[in-house]
N, C-alpha and C positions, 0 to 999 in steps of 0.2 A: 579456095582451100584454106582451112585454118590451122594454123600450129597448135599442136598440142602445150598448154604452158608447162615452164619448169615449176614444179611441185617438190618443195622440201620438208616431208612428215613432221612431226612434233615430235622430239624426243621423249616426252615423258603425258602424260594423260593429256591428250587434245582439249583446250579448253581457248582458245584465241586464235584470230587467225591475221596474218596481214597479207593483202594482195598491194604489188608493187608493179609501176606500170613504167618501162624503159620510154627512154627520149627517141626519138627523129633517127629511125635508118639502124635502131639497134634491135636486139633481140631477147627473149628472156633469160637469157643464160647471160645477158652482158652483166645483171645487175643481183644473180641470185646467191650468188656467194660473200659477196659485202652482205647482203640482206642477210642471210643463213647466221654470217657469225657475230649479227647483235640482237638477235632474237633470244627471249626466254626458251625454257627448254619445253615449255605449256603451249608454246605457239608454232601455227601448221604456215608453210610461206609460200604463196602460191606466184608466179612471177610469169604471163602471158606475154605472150609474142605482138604484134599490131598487126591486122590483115597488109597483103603489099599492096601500092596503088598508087597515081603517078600523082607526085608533089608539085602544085606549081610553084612554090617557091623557089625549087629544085628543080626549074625548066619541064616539066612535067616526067622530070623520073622517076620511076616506076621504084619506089622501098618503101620496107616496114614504118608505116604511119596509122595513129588514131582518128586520124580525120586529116581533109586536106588541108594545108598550110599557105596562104594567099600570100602575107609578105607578115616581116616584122617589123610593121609599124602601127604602134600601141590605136590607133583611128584608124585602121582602114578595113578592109572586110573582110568577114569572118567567114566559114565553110560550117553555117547556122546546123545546116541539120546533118551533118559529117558528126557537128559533136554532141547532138543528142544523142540520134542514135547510136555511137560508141558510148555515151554516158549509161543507156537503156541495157547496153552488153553487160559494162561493168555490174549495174543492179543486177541481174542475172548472177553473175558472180555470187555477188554478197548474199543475195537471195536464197543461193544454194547452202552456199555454210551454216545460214541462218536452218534452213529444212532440218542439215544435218544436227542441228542441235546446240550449236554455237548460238550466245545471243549477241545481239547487233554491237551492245553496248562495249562486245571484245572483240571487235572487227576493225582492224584499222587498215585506210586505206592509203596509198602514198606510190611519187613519182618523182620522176627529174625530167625536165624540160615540159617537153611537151604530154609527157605521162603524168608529171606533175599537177598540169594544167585541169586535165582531163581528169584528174583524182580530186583536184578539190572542187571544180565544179560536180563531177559528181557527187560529191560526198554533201552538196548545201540542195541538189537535188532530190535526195533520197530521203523518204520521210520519216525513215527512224532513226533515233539517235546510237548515233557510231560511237566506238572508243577514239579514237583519234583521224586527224588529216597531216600525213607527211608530204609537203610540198617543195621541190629541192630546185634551185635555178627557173624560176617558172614565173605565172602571172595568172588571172584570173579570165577566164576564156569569155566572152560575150560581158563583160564585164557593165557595160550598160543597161541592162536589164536585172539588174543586181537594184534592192532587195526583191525585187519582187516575183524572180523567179524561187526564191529561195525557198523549200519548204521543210528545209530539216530542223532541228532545235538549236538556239540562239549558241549553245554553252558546249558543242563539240571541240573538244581543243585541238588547234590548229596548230600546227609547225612549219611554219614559212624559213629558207633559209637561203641563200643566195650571195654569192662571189662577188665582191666590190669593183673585181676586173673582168668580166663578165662581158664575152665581143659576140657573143649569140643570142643570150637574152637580156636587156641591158637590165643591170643593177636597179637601174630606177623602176625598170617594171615590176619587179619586185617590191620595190619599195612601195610604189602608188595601190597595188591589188594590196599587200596590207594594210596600209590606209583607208581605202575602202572595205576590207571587212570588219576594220572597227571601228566602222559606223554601224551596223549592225550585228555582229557576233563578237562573246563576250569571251572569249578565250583564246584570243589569236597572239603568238609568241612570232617576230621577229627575228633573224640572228644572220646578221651578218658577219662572211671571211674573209679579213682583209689579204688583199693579194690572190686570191682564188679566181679563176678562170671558169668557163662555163664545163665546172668538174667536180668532184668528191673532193672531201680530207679526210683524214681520220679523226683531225678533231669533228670533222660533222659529223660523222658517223657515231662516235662518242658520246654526241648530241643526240643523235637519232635514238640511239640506245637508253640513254635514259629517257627519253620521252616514253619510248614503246612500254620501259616499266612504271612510270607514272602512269599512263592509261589502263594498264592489265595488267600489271604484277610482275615483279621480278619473277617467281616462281607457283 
């Protein structure tokens, strides 16, 4: 059974939309009200649940996940087709906004942790060019098959940002998936917080917020 996502309307004419995808064991509601209050008033926010299903990383307990989680250690194995097909969901998503009339180019998509993860691999799987990728505490998922699974355009900008005190996904993983996408993509932005734990600030958010308006407009 799937949750319905939290859906926060546009206040003023629909014309962007971002979908926002929570980390490991949270819900859509953990993340839709930081997301709500740095949106333009033009942009629709759509914030989905993860199906539940038992974590092995997590002893194989049963919570809200995009795919299953084997350990975090940046070499070991990965749960391949867990994150296609949640990737394949996500398009659906975007897919639909786009029906509705929205074009790609004002769809940004973004995450923290493992929603993160799951946002910018999709976002270099999808083969239309998106308005942006928000990537928050995270890493790049299958990241050995990078470029060549890649088939969206070089020039999506990217927002990677991640906590230097960071005991769940370590800083460096962060660091090394930026590294690697620019080696191939021309638009990937960095930003690290010092002292930040695997969590928000408001300075990031701040961050987040003017990215959203460099992509799609303040208003």
């Amino acid at each position: 059974m799937s949750i319905s996502p939290v859906i926060l309307q546009a206040t003023a004419k629909h014309t962007s939309t971002l979908i926002f995808l929570h980390g490991l064991g949270d819900t859509g509601h953990g993340w839709s009200s930081a997301i709500g209050s740095i949106r333009p008033p033009h942009m629709k926010v759509i914030c989905p649940t993860a199906p539940t299903m038992p974590v092995t990383l997590n002893a194989g307990f049963q919570m809200p996940s995009w795919f299953d989680l084997k350990t975090l250690d940046i070499s070991g194995p990965e749960d391949a087709e867990g994150i296609r097909k949640a990737s394949q969901n996500l398009h659906t998503l975007i897919n639909s906004e786009i029906s509705a009339g929205i074009e790609s180019e004002r769809i940004i998509v973004g995450g923290f942790s493992q929603g993160g993860a799951l946002a910018l691999y999709s976002a270099l799987t999808f083969p239309k060019p998106l308005g942006g990728v928000i990537s928050l505490s995270c890493w790049l998922p299958l990241h050995k098959q990078f470029p060549g699974l890649k088939i969206s355009p070089d020039s999506i900008p990217i927002f990677q940002a991640h906590g230097d005190f960071d005991p769940v996904v370590p800083y460096k993983f962060g660091q090394l998936s930026a590294s690697l996408l620019k080696t191939f993509m021309t638009n990937v932005t960095f930003k690290t917080y010092s002292g930040l734990s695997h969590s928000s600030s408001d300075e990031e958010l701040a961050d987040m917020k003017t990215f959203v308006e460099q992509c799609v407009g303040a208003n």
